[in-house]
N, C-alpha and C positions, 0 to 999 in steps of 0.2 A: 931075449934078443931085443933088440931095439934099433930106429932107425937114426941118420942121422940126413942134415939139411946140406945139400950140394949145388953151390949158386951155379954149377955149368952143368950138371946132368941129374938125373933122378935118382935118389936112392930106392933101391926094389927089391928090399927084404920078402922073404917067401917064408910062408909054413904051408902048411896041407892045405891041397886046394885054392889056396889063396896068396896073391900075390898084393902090395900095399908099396906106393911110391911114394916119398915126400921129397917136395919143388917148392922154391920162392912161390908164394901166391901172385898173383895178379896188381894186385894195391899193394903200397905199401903197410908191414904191418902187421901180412896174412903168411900165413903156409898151407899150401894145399895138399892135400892126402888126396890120393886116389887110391879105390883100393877095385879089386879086380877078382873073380872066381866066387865061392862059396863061403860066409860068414855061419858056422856053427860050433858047437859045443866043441870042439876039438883045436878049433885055432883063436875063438874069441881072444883067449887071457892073450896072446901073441898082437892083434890086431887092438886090444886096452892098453899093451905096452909102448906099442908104437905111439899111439895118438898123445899119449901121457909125455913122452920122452918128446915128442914136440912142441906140447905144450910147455913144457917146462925149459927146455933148452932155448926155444927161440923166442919166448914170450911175444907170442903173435897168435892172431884168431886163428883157429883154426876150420877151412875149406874143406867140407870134405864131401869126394864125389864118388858115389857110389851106383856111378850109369850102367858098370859093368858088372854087378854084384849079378849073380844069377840064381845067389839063395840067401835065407838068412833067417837064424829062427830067432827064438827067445834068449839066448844067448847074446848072438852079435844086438840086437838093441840093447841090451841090459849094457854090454861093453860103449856102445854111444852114448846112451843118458851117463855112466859113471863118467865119463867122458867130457859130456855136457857138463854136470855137477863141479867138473873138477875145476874147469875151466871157468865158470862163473867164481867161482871161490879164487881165483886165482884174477878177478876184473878181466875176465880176456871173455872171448865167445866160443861158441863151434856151431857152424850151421852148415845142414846137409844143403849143396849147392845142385845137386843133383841123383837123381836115383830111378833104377829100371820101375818097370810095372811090380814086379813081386816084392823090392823093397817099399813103392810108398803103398802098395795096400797093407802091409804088416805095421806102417807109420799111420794109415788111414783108419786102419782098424782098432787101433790099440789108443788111439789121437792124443802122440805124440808126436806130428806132424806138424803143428805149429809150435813144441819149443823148440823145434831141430831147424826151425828157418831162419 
């Protein structure tokens, strides 16, 4: 599944537990992902497709907010750095623009917290 970019309303593709919107970013340039609910082994490869299928369709950095993530294991980062990875290789970016307390301690602990900014 994959999302696509909607200059008048957000696209809000769903798998388990989690919900992931992409929006015109802010600057020109950007696309912003929000994504919303629980980031684990079960919806990662869904929430790497999204970010991927943005990256690549709108060749723009990618925003991405993660204020309402309320979980996330080893998984959903592994799905962010491929992410990240992909996107430098591609001259664009991705930096997490926001994230709750149980995401940046998982960024804080692991300190990949300053490539994701």
């Amino acid at each position: 599944m994959t999302a696509s970019l909607s200059e008048h309303r957000p696209c809000a593709p769903e798998a388990p537990g989690m919900e992931v919107g992409v929006v015109p970013g802010p600057q020109p340039g950007t696309v912003q992902v929000v994504v919303r609910g629980e980031i684990d082994f079960d919806n990662a490869t869904f929430l790497r497709e999204v970010l991927l299928a943005a990256l690549v369709s709108h060749r723009a950095t990618l925003l991405v907010d993660l204020q309402r993530v309320t979980f996330c294991d080893c998984a959903g980062l592994n799905t962010l750095l491929t992410a990240h990875r992909a996107a430098l290789r591609a001259g664009r970016g991705l930096r997490i623009t926001a994230a709750g307390r149980r995401v940046e301690r998982l960024l804080n602990l692991t300190g990949t917290r300053p490539l994701l900014s």
